[in-house]
C-alpha positions as CSV (number, residue, x, y, z in Angstrom):
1,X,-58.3,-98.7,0.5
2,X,-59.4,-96.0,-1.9
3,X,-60.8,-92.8,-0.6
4,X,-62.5,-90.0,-2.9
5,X,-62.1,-86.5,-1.3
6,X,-64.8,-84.9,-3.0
7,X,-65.0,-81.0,-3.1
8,X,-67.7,-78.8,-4.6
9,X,-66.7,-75.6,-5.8
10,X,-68.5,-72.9,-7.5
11,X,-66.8,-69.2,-8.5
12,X,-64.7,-69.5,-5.5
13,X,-61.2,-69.3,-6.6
14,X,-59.4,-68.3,-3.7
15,X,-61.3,-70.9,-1.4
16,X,-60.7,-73.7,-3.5
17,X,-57.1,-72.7,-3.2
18,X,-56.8,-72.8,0.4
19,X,-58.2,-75.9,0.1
20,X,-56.5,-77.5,-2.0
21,X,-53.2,-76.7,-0.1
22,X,-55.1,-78.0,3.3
23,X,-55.6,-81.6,1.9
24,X,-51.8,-81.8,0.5
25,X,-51.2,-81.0,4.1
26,X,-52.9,-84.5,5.2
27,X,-51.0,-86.5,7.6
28,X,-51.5,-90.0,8.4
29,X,-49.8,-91.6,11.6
30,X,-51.6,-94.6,12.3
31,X,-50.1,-96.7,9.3
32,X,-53.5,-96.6,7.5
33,X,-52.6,-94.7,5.0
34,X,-55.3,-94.8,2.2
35,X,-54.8,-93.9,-1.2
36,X,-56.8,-90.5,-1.8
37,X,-57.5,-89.0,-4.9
38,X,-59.0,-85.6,-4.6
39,X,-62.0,-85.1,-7.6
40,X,-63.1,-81.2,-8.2
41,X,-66.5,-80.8,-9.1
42,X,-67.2,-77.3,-10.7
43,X,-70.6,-76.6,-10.7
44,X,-69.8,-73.3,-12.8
45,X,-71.0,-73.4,-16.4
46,X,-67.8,-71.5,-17.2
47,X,-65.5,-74.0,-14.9
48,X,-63.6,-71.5,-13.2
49,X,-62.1,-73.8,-11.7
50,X,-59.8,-75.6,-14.3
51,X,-57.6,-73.1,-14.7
52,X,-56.4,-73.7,-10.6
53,X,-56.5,-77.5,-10.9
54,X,-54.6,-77.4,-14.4
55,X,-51.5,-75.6,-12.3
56,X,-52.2,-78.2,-9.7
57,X,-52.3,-81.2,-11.1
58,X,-48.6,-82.6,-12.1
59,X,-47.1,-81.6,-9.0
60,X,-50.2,-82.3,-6.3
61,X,-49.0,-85.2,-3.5
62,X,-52.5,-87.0,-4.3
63,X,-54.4,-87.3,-7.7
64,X,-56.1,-84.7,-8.8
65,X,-58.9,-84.7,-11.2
66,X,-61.1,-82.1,-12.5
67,X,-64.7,-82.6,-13.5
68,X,-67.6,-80.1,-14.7
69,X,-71.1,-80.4,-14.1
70,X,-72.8,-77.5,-15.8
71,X,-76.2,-78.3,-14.2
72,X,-77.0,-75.3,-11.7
73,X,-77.4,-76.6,-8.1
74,X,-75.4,-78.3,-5.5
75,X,-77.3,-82.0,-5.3
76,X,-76.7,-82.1,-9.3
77,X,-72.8,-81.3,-8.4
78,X,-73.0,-84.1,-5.1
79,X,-75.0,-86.8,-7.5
80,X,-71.9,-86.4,-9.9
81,X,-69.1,-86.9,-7.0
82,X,-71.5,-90.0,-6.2
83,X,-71.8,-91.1,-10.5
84,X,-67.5,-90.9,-10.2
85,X,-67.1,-92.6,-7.1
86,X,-69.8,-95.5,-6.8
87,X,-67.7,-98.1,-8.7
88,X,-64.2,-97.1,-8.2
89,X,-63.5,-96.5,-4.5
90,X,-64.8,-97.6,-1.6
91,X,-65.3,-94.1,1.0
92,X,-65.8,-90.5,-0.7
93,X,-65.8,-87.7,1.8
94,X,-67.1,-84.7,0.8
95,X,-65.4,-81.2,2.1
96,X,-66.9,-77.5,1.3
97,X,-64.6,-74.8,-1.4
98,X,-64.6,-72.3,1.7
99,X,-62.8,-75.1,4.5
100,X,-60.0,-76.1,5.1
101,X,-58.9,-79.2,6.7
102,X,-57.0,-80.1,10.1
103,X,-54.0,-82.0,8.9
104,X,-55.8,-85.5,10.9
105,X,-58.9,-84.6,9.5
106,X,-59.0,-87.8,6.9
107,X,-57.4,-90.3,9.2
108,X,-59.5,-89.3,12.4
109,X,-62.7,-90.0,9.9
110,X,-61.5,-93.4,9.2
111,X,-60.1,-94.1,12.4
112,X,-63.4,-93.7,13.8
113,X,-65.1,-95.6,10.9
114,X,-62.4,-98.8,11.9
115,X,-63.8,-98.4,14.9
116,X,-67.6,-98.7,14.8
117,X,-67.7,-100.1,11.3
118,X,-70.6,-97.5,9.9
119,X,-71.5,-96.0,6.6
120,X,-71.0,-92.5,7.5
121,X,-68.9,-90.6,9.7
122,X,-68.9,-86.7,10.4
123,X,-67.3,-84.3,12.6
124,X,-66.9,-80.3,13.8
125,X,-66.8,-77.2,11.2
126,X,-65.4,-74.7,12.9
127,X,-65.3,-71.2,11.8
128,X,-62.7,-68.5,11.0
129,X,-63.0,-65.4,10.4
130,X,-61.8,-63.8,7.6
131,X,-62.1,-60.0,8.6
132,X,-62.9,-58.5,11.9
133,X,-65.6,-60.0,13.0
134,X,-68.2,-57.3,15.1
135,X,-68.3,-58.3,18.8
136,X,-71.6,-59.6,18.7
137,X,-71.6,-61.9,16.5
138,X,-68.7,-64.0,18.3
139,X,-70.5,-63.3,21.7
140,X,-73.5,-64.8,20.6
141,X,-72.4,-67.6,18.9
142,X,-74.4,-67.3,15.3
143,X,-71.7,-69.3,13.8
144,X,-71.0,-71.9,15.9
145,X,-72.4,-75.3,15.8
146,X,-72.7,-78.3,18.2
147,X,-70.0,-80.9,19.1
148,X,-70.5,-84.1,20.8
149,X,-68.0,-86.8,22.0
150,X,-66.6,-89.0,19.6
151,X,-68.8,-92.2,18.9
152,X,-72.0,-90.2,19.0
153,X,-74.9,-91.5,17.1
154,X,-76.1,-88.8,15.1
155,X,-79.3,-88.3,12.7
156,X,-78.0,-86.8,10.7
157,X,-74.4,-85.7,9.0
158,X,-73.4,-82.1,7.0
159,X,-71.9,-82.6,3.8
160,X,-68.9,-79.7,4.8
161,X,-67.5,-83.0,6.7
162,X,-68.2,-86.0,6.3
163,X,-67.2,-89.5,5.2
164,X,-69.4,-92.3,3.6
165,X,-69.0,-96.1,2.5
166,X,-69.7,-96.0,-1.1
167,X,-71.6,-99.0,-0.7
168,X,-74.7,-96.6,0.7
169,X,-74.9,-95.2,-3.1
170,X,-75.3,-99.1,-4.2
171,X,-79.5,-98.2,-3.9
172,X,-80.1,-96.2,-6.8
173,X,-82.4,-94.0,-4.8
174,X,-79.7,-92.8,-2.2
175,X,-79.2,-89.8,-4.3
176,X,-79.4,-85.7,-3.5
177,X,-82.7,-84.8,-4.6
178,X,-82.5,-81.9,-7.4
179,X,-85.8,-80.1,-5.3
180,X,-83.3,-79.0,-3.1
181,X,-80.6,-77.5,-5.4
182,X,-80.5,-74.2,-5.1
183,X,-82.3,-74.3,-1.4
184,X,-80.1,-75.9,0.4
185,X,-80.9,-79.1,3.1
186,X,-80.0,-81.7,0.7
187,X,-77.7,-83.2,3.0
188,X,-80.2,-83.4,5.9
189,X,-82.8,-85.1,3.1
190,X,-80.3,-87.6,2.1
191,X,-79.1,-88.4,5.5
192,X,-82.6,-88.8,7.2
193,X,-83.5,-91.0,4.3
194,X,-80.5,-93.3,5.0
195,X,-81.2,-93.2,8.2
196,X,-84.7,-94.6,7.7
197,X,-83.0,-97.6,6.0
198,X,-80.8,-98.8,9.1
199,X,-77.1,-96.4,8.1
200,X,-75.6,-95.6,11.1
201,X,-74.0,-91.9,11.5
202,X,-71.4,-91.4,14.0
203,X,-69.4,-88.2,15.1
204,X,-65.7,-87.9,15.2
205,X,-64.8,-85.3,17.2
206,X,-61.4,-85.1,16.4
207,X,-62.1,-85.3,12.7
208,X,-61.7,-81.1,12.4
209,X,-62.3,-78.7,9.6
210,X,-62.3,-75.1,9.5
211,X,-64.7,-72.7,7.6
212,X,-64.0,-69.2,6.6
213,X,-66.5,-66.7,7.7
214,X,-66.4,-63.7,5.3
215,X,-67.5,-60.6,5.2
216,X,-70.5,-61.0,3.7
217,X,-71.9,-63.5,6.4
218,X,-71.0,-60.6,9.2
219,X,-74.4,-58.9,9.2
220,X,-77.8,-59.8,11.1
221,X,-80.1,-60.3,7.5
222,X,-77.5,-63.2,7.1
223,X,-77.9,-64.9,10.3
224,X,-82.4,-64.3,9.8
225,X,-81.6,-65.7,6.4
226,X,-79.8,-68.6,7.0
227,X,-81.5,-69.2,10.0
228,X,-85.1,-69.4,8.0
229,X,-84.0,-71.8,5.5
230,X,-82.7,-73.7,8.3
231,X,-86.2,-74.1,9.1
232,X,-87.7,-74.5,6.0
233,X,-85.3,-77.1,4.6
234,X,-85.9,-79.0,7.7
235,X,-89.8,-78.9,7.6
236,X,-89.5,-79.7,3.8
237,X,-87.4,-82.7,4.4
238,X,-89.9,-83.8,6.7
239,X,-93.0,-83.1,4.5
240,X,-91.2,-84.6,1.7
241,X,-90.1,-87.9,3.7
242,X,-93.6,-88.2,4.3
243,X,-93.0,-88.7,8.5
244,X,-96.6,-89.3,10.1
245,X,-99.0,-86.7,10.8
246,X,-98.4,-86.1,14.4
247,X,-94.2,-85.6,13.9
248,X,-95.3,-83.3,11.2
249,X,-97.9,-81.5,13.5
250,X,-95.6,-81.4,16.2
251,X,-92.6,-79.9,14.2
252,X,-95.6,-76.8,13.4
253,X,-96.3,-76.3,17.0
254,X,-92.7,-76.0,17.4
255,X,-92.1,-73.5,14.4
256,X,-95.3,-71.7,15.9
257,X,-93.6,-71.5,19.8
258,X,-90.4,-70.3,18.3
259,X,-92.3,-67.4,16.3
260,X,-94.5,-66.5,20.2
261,X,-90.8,-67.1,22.0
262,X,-89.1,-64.7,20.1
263,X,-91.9,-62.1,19.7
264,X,-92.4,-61.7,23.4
265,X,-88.5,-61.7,23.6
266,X,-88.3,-58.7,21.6
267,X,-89.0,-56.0,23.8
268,X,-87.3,-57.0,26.9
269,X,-84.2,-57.6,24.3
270,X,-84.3,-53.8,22.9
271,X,-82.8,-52.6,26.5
272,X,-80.4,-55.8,26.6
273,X,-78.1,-55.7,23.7
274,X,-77.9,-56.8,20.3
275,X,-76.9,-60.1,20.9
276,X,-80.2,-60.4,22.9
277,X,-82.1,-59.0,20.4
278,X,-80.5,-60.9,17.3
279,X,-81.4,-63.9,19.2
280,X,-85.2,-63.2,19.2
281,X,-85.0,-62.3,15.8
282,X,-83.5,-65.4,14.6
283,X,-85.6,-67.9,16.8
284,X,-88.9,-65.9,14.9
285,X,-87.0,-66.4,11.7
286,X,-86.3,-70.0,12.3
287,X,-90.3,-70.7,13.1
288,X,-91.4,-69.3,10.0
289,X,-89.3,-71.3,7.9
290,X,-90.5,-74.2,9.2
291,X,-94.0,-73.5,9.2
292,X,-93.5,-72.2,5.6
293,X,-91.2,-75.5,4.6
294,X,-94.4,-77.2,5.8
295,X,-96.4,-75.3,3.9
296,X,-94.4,-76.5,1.0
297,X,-92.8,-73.3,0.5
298,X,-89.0,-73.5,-1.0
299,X,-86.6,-70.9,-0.2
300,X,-83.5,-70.8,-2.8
301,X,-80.6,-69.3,-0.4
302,X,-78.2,-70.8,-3.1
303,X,-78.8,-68.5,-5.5
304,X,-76.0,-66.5,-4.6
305,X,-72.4,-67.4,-3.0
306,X,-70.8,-66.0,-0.7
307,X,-67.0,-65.7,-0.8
308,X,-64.3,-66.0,-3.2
């Protein structure tokens, strides 16, 4: 069994080391060990990152290869991990340049693969926080996403975590669409189309990464920010997938409640905290990305990076 850990990376040096450490740290108790190579894909057009996996490489515990893909955008980086791995193994999992993994993390992913025998199997990003984060933002939760038990049939996967049969990518059109570059939401494209065609999704709860939070993610105009293009990715995808007229009407009326919901939450909030208040904020922010998305509006978050 041949498994491609696939990581992404782009002007984060210190992030891809930590990673990089966390997957030599991989432990496999089960006796299934597979053999893993770990592929880089720098998406800088100066590959920054060659000079850490040059360092790397003749000591690493698994094979490590370095490849540059000079196009701008993060489904031109994913459709190269897909070009290299297609042919040659059969699962690539793909892991972000700013987590690291629980030492399980791989074998938990295949364990639960074994199990069910789908195409794709994700599981929890959990996040760290690199500095001290304020009060409110742990209180209220911005960061955290949802878990469900192991064996939960999912619609959809993140690429942070997640494993996928390569024989998915045997359809030339299972691909990352380049409209969604430098926006963000490819993964949610990709995995609703897959979907569509009969590829089951299941969760691995135990299958555990960890995402550092820095700095520069600590402020409210992050969480609005990230929680419109949540929205507009989402509407897009569905515009774009072409679902029927009433879905898409209905996903309106819901960016339109979430806009009224949060504008009448407002005042009430002012005298209740910030966490109160954020939360109106971001449920108005998240409603206007998706009526915007469905107004075929793009927003390009990934214009910028943050960490190192």
């Amino acid at each position: 069994m041949k498994v491609a850990i696939c990581v992404l990376t782009y002007k984060r040096p210190e992030g891809l080391r930590q990673l990089l450490a966390g997957l030599a740290q991989l432990d496999f108790t089960s006796g299934h060990a597979p053999e893993v190579h770990v592929l880089v894909i720098d998406n800088d057009p100066e590959s920054s990152a060659s000079a850490i996996c040059s360092r790397l490489q003749d000591g690493y515990r698994w094979t490590l290869r370095l490849f540059h893909e000079p196009r701008r955008g993060i489904s031109h980086a994913r459709n190269a991990a897909i070009q290299l791995t297609k042919d040659t193994y059969d699962f690539m999992a793909f892991i972000d340049d700013d987590e690291v993994p629980d030492p399980r993390w791989l074998e938990a992913l295949m364990l639960v693969q074994r199990t069910y025998q789908v195409d794709v199997v994700t599981g929890p990003v959990l996040p760290v926080f690199g500095h001290a984060a304020p009060v409110w933002s742990v209180k209220g939760g911005f960061y955290e996403r949802s878990r469900h038990p192991t064996g939960y049939h999912m619609e959809l996967a993140r690429t942070g975590n997640v494993l996928i049969h390569t024989k998915v990518f045997a359809r030339d059109e299972n691909r990352f669409d380049p409209r969604y570059a430098l926006t963000g939401g490819e993964d949610t494209h990709f995995f609703l189309r897959i979907s569509k065609q009969g590829h089951q999704i299941i969760w691995a709860d135990e299958a555990v990464v960890y995402e550092t939070v820095p700095a520069s993610r600590m402020k409210l105009g992050w969480i609005l920010q990230r929680a419109y293009r949540a929205g507009n990715t989402y509407a897009l995808c569905e515009r774009d997938i072409q679902l029927p007229t009433r879905k898409l009407l209905l996903r309106a009326l819901k960016g339109l409640a979430r806009i009224t919901i949060g504008a009448i939450l407002i005042l009430p909030a002012v005298g209740m905290g910030r966490v109160r208040l954020y939360k109106a904020l971001q449920q108005i922010s998240l409603g206007a990305g998706m009526v915007m998305g469905l107004a075929g509006r793009r927003y390009e978050e990934y214009r910028q990076t943050h960490g190192t």
